[in-house]
Gaussian input, Z-matrix of N, CA and C with variables (Angstrom, degrees):
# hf/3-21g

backbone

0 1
 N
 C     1     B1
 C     2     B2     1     A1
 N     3     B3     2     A2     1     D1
 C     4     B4     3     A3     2     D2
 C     5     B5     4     A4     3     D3
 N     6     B6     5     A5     4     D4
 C     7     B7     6     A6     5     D5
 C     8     B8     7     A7     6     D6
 N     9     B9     8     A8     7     D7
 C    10    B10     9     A9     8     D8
 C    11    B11    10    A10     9     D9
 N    12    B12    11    A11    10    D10
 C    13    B13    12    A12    11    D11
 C    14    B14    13    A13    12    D12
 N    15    B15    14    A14    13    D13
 C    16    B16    15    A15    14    D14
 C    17    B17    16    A16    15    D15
 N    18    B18    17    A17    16    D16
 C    19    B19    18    A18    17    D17
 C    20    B20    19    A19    18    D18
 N    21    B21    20    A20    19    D19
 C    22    B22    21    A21    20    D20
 C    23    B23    22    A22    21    D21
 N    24    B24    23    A23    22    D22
 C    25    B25    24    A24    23    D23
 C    26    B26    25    A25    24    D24
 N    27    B27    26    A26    25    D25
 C    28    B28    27    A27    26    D26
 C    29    B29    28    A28    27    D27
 N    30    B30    29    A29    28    D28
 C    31    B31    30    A30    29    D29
 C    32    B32    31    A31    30    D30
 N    33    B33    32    A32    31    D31
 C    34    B34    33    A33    32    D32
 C    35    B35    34    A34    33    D33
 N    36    B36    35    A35    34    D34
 C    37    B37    36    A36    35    D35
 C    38    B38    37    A37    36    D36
 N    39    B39    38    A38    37    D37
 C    40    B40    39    A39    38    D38
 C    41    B41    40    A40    39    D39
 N    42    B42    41    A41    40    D40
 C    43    B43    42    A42    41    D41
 C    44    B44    43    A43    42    D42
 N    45    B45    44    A44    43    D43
 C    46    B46    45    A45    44    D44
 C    47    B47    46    A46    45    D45
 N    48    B48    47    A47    46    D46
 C    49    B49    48    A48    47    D47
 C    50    B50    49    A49    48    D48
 N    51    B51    50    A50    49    D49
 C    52    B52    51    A51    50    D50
 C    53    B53    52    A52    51    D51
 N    54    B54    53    A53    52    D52
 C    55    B55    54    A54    53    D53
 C    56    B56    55    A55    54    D54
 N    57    B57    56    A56    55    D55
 C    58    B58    57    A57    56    D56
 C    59    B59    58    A58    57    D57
 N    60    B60    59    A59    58    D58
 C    61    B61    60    A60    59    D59
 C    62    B62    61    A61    60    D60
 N    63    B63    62    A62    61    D61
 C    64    B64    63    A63    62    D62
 C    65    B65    64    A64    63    D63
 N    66    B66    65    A65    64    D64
 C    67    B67    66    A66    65    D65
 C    68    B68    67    A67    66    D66
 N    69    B69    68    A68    67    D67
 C    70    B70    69    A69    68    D68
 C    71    B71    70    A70    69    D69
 N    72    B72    71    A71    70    D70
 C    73    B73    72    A72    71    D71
 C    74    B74    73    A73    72    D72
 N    75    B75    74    A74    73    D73
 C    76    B76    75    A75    74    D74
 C    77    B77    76    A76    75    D75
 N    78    B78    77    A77    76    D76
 C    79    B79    78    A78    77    D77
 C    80    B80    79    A79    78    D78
 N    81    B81    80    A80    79    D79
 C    82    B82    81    A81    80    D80
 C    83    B83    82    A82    81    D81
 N    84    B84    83    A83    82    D82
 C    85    B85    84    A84    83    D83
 C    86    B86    85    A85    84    D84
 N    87    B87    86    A86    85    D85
 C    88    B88    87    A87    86    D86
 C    89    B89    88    A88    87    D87
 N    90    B90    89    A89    88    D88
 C    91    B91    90    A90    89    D89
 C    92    B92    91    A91    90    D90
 N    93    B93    92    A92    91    D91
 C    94    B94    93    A93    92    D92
 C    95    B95    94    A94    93    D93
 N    96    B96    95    A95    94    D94
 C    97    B97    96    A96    95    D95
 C    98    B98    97    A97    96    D96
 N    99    B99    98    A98    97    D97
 C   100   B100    99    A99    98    D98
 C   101   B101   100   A100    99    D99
 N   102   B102   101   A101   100   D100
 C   103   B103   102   A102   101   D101
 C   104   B104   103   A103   102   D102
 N   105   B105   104   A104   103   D103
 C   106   B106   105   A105   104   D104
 C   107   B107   106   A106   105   D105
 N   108   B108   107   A107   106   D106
 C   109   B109   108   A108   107   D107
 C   110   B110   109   A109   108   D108
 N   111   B111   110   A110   109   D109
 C   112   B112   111   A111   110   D110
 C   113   B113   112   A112   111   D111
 N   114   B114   113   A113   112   D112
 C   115   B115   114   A114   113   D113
 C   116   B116   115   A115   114   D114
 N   117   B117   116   A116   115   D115
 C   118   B118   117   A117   116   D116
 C   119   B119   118   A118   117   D117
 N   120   B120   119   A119   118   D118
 C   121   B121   120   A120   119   D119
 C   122   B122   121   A121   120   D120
 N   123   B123   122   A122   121   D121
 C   124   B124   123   A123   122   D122
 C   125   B125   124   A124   123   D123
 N   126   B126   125   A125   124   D124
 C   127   B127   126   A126   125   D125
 C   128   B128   127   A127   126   D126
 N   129   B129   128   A128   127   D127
 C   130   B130   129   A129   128   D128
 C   131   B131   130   A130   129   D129
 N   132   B132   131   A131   130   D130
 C   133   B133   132   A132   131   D131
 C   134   B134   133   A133   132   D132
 N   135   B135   134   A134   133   D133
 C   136   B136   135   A135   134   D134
 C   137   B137   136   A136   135   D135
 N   138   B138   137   A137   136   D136
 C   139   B139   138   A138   137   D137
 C   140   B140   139   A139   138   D138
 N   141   B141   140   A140   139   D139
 C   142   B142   141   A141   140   D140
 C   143   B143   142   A142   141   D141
 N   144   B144   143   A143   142   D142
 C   145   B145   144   A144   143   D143
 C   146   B146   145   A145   144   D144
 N   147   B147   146   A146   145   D145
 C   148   B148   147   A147   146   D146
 C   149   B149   148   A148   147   D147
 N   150   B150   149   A149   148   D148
 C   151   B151   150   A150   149   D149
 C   152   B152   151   A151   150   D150
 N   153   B153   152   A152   151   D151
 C   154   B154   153   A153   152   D152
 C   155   B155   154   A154   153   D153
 N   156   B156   155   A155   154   D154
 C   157   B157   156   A156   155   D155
 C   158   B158   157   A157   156   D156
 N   159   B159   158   A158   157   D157
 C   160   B160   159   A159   158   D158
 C   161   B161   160   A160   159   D159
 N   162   B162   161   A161   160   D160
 C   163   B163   162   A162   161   D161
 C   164   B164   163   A163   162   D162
 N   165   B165   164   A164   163   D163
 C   166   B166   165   A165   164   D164
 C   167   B167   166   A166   165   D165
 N   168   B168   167   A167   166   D166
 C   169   B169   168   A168   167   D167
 C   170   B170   169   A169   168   D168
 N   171   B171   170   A170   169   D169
 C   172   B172   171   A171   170   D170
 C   173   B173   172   A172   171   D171
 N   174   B174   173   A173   172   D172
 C   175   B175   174   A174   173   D173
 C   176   B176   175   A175   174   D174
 N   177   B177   176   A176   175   D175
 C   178   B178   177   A177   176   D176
 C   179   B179   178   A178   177   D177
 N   180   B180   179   A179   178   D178
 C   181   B181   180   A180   179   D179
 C   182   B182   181   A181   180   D180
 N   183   B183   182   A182   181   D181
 C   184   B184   183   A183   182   D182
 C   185   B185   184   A184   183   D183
 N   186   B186   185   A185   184   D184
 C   187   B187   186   A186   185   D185
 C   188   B188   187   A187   186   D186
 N   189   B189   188   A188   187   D187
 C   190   B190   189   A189   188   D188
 C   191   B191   190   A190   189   D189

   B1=1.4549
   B2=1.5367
   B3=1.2386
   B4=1.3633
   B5=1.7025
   B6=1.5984
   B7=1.4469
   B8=1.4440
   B9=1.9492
   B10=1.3215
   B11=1.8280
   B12=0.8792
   B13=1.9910
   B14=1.3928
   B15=1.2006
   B16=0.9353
   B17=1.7276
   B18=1.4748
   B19=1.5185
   B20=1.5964
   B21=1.3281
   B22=1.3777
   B23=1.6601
   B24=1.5244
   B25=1.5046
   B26=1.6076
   B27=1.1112
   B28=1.6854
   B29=1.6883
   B30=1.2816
   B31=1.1964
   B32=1.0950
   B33=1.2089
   B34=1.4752
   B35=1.7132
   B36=1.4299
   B37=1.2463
   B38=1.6684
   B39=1.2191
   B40=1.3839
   B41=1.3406
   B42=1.2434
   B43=1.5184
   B44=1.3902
   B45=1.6421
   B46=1.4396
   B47=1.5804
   B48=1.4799
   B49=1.3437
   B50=1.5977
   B51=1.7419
   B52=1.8467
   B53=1.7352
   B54=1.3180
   B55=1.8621
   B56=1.5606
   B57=1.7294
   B58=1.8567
   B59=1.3851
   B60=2.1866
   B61=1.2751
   B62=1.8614
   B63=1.4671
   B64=1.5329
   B65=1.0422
   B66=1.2613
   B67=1.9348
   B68=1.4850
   B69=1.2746
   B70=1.1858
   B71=0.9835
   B72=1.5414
   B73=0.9546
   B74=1.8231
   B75=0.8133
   B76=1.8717
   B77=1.5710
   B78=1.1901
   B79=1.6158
   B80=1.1812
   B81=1.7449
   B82=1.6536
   B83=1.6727
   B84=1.2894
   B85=1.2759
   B86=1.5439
   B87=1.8053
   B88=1.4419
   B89=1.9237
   B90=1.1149
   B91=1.1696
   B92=1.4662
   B93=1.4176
   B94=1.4882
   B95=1.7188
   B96=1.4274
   B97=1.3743
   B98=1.1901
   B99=1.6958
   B100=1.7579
   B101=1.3050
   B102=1.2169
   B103=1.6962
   B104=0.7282
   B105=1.8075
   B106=1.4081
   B107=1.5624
   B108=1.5596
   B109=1.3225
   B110=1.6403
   B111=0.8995
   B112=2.0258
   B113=1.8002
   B114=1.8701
   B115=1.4500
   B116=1.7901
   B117=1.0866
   B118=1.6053
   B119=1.6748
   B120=1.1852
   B121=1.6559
   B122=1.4413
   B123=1.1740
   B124=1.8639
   B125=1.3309
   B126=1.5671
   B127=1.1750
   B128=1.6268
   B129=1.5824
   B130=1.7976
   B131=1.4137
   B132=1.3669
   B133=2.2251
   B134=1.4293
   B135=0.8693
   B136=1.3466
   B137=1.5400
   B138=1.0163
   B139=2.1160
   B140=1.5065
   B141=1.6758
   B142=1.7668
   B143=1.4759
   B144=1.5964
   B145=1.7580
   B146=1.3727
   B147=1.7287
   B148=2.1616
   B149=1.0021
   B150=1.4431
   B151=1.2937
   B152=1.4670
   B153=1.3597
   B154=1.5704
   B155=1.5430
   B156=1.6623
   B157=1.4765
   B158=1.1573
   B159=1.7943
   B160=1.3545
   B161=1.8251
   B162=1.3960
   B163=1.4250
   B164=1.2924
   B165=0.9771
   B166=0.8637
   B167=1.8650
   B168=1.3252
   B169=1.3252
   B170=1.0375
   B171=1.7249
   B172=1.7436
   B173=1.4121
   B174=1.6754
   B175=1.6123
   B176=2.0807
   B177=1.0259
   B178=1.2620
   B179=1.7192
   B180=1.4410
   B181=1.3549
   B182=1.4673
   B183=1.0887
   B184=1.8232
   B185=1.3535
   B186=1.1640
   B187=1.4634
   B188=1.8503
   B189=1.7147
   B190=1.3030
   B191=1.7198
   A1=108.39
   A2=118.62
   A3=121.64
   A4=116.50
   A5=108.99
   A6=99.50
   A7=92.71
   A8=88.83
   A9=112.76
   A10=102.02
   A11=113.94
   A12=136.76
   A13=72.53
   A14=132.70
   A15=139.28
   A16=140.79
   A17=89.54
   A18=122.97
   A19=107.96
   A20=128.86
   A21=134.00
   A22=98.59
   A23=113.61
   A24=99.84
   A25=125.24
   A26=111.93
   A27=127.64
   A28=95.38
   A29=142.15
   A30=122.95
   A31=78.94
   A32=155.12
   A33=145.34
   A34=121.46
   A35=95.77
   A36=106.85
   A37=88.92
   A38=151.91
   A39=149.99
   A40=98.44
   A41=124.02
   A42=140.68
   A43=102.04
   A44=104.91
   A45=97.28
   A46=92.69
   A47=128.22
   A48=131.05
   A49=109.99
   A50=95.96
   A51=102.79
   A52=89.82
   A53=92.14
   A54=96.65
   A55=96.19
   A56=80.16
   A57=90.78
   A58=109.88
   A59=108.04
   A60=111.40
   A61=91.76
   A62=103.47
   A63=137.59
   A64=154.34
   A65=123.58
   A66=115.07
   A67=108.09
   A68=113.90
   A69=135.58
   A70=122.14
   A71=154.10
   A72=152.73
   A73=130.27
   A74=100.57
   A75=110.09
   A76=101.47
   A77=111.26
   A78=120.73
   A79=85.89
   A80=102.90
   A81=118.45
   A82=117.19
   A83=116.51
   A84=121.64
   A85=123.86
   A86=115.43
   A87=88.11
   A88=81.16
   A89=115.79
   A90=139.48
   A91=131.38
   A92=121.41
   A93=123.68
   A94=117.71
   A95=98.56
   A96=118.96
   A97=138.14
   A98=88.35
   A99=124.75
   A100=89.74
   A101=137.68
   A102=134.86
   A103=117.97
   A104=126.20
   A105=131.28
   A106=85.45
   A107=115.10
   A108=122.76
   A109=114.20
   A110=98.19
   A111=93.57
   A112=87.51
   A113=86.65
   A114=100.95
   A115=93.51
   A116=142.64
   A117=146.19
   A118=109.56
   A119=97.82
   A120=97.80
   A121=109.07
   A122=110.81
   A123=104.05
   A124=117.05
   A125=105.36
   A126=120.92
   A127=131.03
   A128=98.29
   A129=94.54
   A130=118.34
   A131=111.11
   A132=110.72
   A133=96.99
   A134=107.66
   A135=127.15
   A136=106.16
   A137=74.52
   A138=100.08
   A139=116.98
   A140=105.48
   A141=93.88
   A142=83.11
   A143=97.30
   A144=121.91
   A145=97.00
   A146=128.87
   A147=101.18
   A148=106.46
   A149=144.08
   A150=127.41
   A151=91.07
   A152=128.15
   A153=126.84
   A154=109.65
   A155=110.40
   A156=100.81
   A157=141.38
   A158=86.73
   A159=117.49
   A160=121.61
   A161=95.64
   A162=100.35
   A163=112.14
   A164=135.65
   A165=147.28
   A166=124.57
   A167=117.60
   A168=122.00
   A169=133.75
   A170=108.39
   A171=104.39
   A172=111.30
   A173=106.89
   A174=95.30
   A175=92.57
   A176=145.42
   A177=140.92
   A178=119.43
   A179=123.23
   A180=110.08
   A181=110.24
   A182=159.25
   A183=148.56
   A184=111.22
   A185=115.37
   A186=124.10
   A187=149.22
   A188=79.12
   A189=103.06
   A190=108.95
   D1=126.64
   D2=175.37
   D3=-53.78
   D4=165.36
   D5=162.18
   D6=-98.93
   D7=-179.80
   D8=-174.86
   D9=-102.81
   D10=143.21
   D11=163.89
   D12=-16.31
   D13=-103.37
   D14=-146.39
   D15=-28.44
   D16=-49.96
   D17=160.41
   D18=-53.61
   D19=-51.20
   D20=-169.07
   D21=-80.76
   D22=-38.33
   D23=163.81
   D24=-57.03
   D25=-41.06
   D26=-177.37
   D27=-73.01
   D28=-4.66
   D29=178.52
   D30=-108.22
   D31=-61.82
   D32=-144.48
   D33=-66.02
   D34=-28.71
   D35=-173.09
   D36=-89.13
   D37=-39.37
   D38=-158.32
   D39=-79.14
   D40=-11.37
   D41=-169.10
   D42=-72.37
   D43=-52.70
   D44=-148.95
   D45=143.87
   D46=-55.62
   D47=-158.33
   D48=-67.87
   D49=148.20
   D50=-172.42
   D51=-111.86
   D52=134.25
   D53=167.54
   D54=-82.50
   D55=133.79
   D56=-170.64
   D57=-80.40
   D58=-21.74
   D59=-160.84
   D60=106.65
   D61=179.09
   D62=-140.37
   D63=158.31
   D64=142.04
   D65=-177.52
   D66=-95.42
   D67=125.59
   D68=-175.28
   D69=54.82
   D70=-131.54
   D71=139.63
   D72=-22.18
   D73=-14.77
   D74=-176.94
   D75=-90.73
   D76=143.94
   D77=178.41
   D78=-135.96
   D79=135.98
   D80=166.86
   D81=-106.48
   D82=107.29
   D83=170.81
   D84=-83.84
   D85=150.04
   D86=-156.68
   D87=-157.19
   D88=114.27
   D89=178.89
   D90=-86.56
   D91=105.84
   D92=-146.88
   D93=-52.20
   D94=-4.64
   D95=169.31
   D96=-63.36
   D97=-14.16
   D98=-169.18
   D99=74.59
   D100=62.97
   D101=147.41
   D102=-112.82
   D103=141.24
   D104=-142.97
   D105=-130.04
   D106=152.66
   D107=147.48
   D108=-140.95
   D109=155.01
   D110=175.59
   D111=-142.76
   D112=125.26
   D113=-171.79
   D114=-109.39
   D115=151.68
   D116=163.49
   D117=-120.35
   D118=146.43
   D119=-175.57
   D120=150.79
   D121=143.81
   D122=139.12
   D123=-101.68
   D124=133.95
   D125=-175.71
   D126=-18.78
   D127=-41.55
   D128=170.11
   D129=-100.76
   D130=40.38
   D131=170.71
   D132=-107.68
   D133=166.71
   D134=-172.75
   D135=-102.12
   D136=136.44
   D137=-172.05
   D138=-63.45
   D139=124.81
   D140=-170.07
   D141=-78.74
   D142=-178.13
   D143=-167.60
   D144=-76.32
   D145=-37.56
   D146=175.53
   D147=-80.59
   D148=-1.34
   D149=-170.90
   D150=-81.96
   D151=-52.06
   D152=-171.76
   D153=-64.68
   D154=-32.17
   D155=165.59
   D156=-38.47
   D157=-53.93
   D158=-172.67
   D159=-71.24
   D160=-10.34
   D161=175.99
   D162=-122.25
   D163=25.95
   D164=146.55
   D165=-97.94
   D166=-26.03
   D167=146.48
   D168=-62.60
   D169=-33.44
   D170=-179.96
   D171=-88.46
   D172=-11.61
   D173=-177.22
   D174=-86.74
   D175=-34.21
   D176=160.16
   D177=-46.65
   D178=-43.53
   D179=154.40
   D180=-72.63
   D181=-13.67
   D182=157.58
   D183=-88.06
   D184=28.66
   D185=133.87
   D186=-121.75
   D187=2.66
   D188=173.49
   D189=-76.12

């Protein structure tokens, strides 16, 4: 079962990452590491498979 927007926000932010803000639906996260993410969604859809990839890589490089 996928996660929800939401879930990938709550890891990102537990990370370390600041929502920079966004147009419309897109939230830009931005990691003092200089790591970028751009998440799209409303909070209750379910997360395609690179978005969860993708956050899940940047929270593994901001812990290196």
């Amino acid at each position: 079962m996928p996660k929800k927007i939401r879930d990938l926000i709550v890891m990102l932010t537990q990370a370390g990452f600041e929502n920079r803000g966004g147009k419309g639906s897109h939230r830009n996260f931005m990691h003092t590491k200089g790591l970028r993410v751009t998440i799209s969604g409303k909070q209750g859809d379910d997360a395609k498979a690179y978005q969860e990839k993708e956050v899940k890589l940047r929270i593994e490089e901001s812990r290196k």
